[in-house]
C-alpha positions in Angstrom: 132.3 156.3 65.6 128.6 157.0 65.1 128.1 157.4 61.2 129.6 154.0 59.6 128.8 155.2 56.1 130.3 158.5 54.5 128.7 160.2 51.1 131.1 161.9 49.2 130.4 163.7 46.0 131.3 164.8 43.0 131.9 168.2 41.7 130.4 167.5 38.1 126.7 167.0 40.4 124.4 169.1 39.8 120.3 169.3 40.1 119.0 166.2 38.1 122.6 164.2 38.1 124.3 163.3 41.6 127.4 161.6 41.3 129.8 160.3 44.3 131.3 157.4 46.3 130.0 155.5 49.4 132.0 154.1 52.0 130.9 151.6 54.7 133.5 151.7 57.0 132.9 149.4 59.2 132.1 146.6 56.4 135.7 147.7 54.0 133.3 148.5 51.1 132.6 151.2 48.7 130.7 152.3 46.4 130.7 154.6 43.5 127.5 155.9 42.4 125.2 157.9 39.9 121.6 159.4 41.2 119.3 160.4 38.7 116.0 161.8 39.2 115.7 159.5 42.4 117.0 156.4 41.3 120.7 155.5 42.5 122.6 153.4 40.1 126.0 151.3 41.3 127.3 148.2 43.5 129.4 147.9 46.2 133.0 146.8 46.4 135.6 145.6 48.8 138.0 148.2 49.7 141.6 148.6 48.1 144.0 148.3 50.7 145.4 151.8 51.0 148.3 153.6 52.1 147.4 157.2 52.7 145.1 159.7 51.7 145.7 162.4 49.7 144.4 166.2 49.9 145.2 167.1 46.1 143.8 170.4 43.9 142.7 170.0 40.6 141.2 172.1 37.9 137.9 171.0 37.6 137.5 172.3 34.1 140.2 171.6 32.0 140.8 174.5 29.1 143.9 175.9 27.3 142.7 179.7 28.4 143.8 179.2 31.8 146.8 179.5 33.2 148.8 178.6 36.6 147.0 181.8 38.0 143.5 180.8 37.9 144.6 176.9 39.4 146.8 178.9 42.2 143.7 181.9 42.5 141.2 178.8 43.0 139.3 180.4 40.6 138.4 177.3 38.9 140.2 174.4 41.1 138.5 171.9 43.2 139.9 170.2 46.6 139.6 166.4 46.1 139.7 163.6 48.7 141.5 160.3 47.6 142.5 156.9 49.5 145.6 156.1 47.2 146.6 152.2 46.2 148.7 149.9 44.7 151.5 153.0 44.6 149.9 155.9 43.0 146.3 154.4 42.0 143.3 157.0 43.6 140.1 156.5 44.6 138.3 159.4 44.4 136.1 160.0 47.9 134.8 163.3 47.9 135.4 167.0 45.9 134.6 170.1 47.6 135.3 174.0 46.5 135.4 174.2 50.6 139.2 172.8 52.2 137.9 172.6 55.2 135.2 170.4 54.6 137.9 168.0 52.9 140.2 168.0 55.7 136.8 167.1 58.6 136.4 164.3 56.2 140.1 163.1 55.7 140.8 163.2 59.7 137.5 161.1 60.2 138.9 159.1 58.0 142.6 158.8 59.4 141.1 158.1 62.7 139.0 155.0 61.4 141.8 153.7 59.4 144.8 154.8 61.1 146.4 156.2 58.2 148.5 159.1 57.3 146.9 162.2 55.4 149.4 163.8 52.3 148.6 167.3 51.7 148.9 168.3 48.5 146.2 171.0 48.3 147.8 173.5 50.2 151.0 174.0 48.2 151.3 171.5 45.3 154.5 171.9 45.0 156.0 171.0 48.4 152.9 168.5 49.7 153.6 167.7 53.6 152.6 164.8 55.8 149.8 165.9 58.0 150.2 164.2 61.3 
């Protein structure tokens, strides 16, 4: 594999504030971290060991206006990128308004780690193996 280290971000980034998680592959470490202005802020950890990794939508703004409509319209959702742990712990990897950029990332990752992908973006309520 030629890139050992994957950037994932967050959706709450924006211009001045840049915030994400690292992984080193090749080392079994991660990092989540906060760039402001320049400066990167965080510290790298050893890597849970995970079971699978989850494709999972999410409102990205939580408010009592919407309804299931706008989180099934993707009006407001976000498609995130998790390695889940310990049973039903997450680590968050990357968010993206963009699926497809979530499942190039999530395959790389299967391939590196040999593990399955859960799809739970696609239809939340029946999620599907990916193999």
């Amino acid at each position: 594999m030629e890139n050992q280290l994957i950037t994932g971000k967050r959706a709450s980034s924006n211009f001045f504030r840049k915030l994400g998680t690292q992984l080193d592959l090749e080392k079994g470490l991660y990092k989540n971290y906060e760039r402001v202005l320049g400066i990167t802020l965080g510290s790298w950890k050893k890597l849970p060991k995970f079971d699978y990794i989850l494709l999972f939508k999410t409102l990205y703004v939580k408010c009592e206006g919407c309804d299931a409509e706008d989180f099934e319209n993707e009006k407001d959702s976000v498609y995130q990128l998790s390695l889940v742990y310990n049973t039903n712990r997450r680590l968050i990897i990357h968010e993206s308004n963009v699926i497809e950029e979530i499942l190039t990332l999530a395959e790389k990752l299967k391939l590196f780690y040999n593990r399955k992908i859960k799809d739970a973006a696609t239809d939340r309520r029946h999620p599907k193996w990916i193999n």
